[in-house]
C-alpha positions in Angstrom: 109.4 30.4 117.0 112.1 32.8 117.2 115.8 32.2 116.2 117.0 32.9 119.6 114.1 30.1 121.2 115.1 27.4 118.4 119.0 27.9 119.6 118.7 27.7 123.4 116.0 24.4 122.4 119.0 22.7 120.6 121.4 23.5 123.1 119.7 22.2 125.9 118.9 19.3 123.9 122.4 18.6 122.9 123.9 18.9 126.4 121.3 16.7 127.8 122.1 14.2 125.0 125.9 14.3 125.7 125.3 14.0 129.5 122.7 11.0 129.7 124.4 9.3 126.5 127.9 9.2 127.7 127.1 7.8 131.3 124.3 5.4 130.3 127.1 4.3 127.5 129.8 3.7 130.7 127.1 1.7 132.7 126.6 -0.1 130.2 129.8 -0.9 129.2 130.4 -1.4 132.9 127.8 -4.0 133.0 129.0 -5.6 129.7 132.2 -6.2 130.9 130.9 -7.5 134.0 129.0 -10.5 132.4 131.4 -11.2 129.9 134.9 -11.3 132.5 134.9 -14.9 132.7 134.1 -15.5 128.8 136.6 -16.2 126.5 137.7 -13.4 123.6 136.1 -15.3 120.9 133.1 -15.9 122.9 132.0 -13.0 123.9 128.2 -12.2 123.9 128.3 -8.6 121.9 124.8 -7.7 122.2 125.0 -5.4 125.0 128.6 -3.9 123.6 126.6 -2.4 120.4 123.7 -1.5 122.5 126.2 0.5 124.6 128.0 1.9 121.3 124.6 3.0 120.4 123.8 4.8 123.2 127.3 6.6 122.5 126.2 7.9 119.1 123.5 9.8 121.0 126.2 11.7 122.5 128.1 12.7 119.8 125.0 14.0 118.1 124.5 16.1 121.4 128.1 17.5 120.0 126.4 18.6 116.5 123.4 19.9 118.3 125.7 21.8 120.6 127.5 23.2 117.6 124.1 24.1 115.5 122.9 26.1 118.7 125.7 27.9 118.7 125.8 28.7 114.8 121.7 29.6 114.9 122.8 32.2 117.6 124.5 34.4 114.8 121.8 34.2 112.2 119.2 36.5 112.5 116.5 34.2 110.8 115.5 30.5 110.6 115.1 30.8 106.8 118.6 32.5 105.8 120.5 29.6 108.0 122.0 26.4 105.8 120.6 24.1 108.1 122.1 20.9 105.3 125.2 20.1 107.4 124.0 19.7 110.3 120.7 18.0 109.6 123.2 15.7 107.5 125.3 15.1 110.5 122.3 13.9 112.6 121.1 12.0 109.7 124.4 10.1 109.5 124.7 9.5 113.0 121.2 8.5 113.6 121.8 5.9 110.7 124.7 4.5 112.6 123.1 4.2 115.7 120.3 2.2 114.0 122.8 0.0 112.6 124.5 -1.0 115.7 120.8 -1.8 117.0 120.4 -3.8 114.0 123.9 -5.7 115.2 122.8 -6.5 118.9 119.4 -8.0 117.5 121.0 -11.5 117.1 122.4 -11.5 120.2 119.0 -11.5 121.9 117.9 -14.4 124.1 114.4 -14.1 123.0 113.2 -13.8 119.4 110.0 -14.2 117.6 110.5 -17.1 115.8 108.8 -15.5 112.9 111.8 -14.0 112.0 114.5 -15.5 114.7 116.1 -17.5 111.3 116.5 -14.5 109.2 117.9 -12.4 112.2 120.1 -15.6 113.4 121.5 -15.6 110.1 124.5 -14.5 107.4 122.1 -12.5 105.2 121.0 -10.8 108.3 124.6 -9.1 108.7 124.9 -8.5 104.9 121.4 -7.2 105.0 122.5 -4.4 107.9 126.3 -4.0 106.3 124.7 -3.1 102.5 121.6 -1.0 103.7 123.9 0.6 105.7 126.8 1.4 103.2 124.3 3.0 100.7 122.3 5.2 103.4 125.7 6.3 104.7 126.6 6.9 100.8 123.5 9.1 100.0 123.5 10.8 103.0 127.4 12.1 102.8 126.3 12.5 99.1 124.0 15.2 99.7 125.7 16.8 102.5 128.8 17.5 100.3 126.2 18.6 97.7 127.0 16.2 94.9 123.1 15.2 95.4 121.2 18.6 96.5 118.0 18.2 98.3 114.5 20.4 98.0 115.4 21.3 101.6 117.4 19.9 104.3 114.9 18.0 106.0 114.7 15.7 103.1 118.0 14.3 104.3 115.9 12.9 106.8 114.0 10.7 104.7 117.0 8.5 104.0 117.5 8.5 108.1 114.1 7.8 108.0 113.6 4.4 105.8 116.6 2.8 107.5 114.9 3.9 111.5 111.4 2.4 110.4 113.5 -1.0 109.3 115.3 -1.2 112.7 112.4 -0.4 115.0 110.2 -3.0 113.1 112.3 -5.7 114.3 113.4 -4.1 117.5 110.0 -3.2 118.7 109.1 -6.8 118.1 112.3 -8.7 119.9 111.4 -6.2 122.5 108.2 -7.2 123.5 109.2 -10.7 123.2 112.5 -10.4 125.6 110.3 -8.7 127.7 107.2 -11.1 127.7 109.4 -14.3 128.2 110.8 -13.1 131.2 107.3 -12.2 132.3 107.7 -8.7 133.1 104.7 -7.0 130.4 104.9 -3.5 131.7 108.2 -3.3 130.0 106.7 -5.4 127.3 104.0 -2.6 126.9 106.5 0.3 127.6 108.9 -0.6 124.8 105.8 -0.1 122.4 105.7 3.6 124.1 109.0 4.1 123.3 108.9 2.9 118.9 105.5 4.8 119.0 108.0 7.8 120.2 110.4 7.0 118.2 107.9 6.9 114.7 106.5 10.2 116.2 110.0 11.8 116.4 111.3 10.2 113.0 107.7 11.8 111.5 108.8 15.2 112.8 112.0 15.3 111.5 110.0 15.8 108.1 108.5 18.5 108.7 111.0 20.7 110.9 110.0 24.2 110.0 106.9 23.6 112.1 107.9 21.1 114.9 111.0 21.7 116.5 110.0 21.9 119.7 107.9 19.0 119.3 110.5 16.9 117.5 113.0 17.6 120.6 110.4 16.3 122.9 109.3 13.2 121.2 113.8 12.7 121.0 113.8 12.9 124.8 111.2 10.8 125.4 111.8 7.7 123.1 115.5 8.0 124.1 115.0 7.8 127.5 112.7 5.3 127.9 115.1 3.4 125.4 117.8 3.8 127.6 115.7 2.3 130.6 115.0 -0.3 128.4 118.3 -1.5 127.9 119.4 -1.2 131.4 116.4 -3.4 132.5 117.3 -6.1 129.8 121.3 -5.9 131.0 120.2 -6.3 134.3 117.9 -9.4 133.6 120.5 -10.6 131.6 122.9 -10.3 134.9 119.8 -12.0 136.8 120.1 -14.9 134.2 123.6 -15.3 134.4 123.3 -16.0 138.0 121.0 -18.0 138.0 122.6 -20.3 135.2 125.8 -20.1 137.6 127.3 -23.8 137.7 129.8 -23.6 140.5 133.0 -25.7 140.5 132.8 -28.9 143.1 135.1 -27.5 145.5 133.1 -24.0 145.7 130.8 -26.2 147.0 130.6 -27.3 150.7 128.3 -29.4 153.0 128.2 -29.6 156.8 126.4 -32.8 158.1 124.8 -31.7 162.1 122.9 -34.7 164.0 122.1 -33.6 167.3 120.1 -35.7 169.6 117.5 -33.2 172.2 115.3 -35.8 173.6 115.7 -39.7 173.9 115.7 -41.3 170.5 115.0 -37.9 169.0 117.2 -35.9 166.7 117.7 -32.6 165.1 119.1 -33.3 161.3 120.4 -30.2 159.5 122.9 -29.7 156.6 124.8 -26.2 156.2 125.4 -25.7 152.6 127.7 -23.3 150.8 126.5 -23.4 147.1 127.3 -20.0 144.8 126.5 -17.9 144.4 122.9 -17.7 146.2 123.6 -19.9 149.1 126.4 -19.3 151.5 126.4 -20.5 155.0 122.6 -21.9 155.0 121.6 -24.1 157.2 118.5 -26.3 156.1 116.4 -28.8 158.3 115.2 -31.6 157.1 113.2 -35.0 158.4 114.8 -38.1 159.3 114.3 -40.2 155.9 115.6 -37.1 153.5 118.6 -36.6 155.7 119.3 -40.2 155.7 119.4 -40.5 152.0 121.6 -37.1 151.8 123.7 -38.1 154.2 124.6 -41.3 152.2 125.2 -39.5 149.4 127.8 -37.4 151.4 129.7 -40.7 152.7 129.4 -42.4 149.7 131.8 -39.3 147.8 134.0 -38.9 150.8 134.7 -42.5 150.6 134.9 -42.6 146.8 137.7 -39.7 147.2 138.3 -38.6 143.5 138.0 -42.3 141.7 135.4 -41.4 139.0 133.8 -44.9 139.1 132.8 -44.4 143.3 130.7 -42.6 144.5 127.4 -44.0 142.8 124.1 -44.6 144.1 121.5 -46.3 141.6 118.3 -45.8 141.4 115.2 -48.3 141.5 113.8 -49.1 138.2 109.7 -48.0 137.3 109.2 -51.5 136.5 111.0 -53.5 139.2 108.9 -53.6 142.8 111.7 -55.0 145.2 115.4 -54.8 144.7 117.6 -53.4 146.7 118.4 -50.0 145.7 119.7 -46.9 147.1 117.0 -44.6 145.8 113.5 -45.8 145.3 112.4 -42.9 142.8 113.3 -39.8 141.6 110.8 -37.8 143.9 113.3 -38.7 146.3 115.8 -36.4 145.3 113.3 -33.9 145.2 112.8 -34.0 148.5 116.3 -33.2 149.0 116.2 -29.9 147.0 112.9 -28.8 147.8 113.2 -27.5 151.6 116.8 -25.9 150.0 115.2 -24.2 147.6 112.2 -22.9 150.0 115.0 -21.6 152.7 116.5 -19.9 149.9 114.3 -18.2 147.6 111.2 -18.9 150.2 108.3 -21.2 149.8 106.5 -21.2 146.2 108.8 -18.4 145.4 110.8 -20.6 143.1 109.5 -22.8 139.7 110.4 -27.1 139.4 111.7 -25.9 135.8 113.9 -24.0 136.5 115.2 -23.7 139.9 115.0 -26.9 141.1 116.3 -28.5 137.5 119.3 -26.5 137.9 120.1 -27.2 141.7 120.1 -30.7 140.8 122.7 -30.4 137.9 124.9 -28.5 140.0 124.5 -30.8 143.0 124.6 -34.0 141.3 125.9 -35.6 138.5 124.2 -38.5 136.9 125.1 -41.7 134.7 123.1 -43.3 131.9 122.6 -46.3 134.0 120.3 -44.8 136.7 123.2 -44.2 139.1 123.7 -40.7 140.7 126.3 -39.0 143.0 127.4 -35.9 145.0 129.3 -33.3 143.0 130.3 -31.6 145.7 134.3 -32.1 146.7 135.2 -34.7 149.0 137.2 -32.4 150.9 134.8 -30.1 152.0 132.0 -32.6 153.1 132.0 -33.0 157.2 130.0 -34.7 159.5 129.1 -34.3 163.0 127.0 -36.3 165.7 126.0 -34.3 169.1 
């Protein structure tokens, strides 16, 4: 390939790297600093921070690529070019991009549990900090020519050992993130991108021969990277809605009893619950509405004394008693036709959506009793 192909190849690939690594880093960051508004400095989750800085390191080896096209331009062949510096460069950058990868592992949701201990751990960080510190060291060695190389692309091979560490564990908290949340096409595209990424790191080896090859197998892995991480940020977002517990007085209920035949009535309940249900208006049956609705007076009367409010719940083993609640299924049948209006019917698990409805609805005592979270304040009746 001639010098003149070779220079416009790593131009166009370090403009494209600049481009779609500086404005995936912003979203990113955007999104980053989204989820983590409300959280406290010292409780930050950083995961998606160094996937973001990551990302950024992409960009700034767009910058060297930039600068080597421009350099090949004024050679007039491959083999009389020092190619050292830059391949260096990319080296050293590559290597910090794999270590910030290496520092948003732990922050995953979703680990193997093969290896979730040793990741979850101290020797995890001293493990990333030390291989890190000497590939940095060898690398910087040999571009200032203190160590000096067979040929430049043997830099790589320092770049090389420390990518096939990261995208070992990577590849493998990938698919797992991916599987739990039960969405396998990602699963199956993340191995796409590490068998890119090995394809690309493989290249580098040999770059006489493969440079246009190398730059494509770059692209590829990096983009579909970047789509990775976007999808997990914006699950993670998803998550953090649905694990929304809202204050009591976000929370509002609107008791409607309107009679529209003789000894026949039409029993609905407007809820305002965030952040997925504002305004809603659900319909339920007599008995269900009964039981919510004395729940609702029970908390209005209570006001805020802490030890009002209750209603107890019927013992397994005792058959008569009077009780409020006869069993749990009861309350079920409370969350169930808010959950169907919401989310629509079987579109929603008993795990998961309607375990957290009922935390952030009620509130519960050791002793079987249970009451209305939701602020007395904002609990109204009315009778038509």
């Amino acid at each position: 390939m001639s010098v003149e192909a070779v220079s416009y190849l790593y131009q166009f690939f370090g403009l494209w790297q600049i481009t779609i690594g500086f404005f995936a880093f912003m979203a990113l960051w955007a999104i980053w600093g989204h989820i983590t508004k409300d959280q406290d400095k010292g409780e930050k989750d950083k995961g998606l921070m160094w996937l973001s800085f990551a990302v950024l390191i992409w960009a700034f080896s767009g910058v060297v690529d930039v600068f080597h096209a421009h350099q090949l331009k004024n050679s007039s062949e491959l083999t009389e070019f020092d190619n050292s510096v830059y391949e260096g460069l990319r080296s050293m950058l590559s290597i910090i991009n794999s270590a910030l990868i290496l520092l948003a592992l732990p922050c995953f949701k979703h680990i193997p549990r093969s290896i979730g201990k040793f990741v979850k751990s101290d020797a995890w960080l001293f493990i990333v900090g030390t291989t890190f510190f000497i590939c940095t060291a060898v690398s910087i060695l040999m571009i200032t020519k203190v160590i000096i190389p067979s040929k430049a692309a043997f830099i790589y091979s320092v770049d090389f050992i420390y990518a096939m560490f990261t995208l070992s564990f990577l590849g493998l908290i990938l698919w797992e993130s991916f599987e739990k949340r039960g969405i396998k096409l990602l699963a199956y595209l993340s191995v796409v991108s590490i068998a890119c990424t090995l394809i690309a790191q493989v290249l580098k080896l040999n770059l006489e021969d493969t440079v246009f090859w190398g730059i494509f197998f770059s692209c590829a892995f990096k983009t579909i990277l970047i789509m990775l991480f976007f999808a997990l940020a914006l699950s993670w977002v998803k998550e953090m809605t649905k694990n929304y517990f809202p204050q009591p007085d976000e929370m509002h209920l609107f008791f409607i009893q309107k009679k529209i035949q003789t000894n026949k009535y039409n029993y609905q309940v407007i809820l305002t619950i965030p952040p997925h249900i504002q305004t809603q208006a659900v319909s339920y049956t007599e008995k269900p509405f009964s039981l919510f609705l004395s729940f609702a007076e029970a908390r209005k009367k209570a006001n805020n004394d802490p030890k009002l409010g209750w209603l107890e719940i019927q013992p397994k083993s005792y058959k008569t008693g009077d009780y409020d609640i006869k069993d749990y299924n009861e309350i079920n049948r409370l969350l169930d036709p808010i959950l169907n209006s919401s989310f629509g019917l079987d579109n929603w698990t008993s795990e998961v959506e309607r375990s957290h409805l009922k935390k952030v609805l009620f509130a519960y005592q050791k002793n079987r009793k249970i009451k209305l979270r939701v602020h007395p304040s904002n609990i109204h009746f009315e009778k038509k």
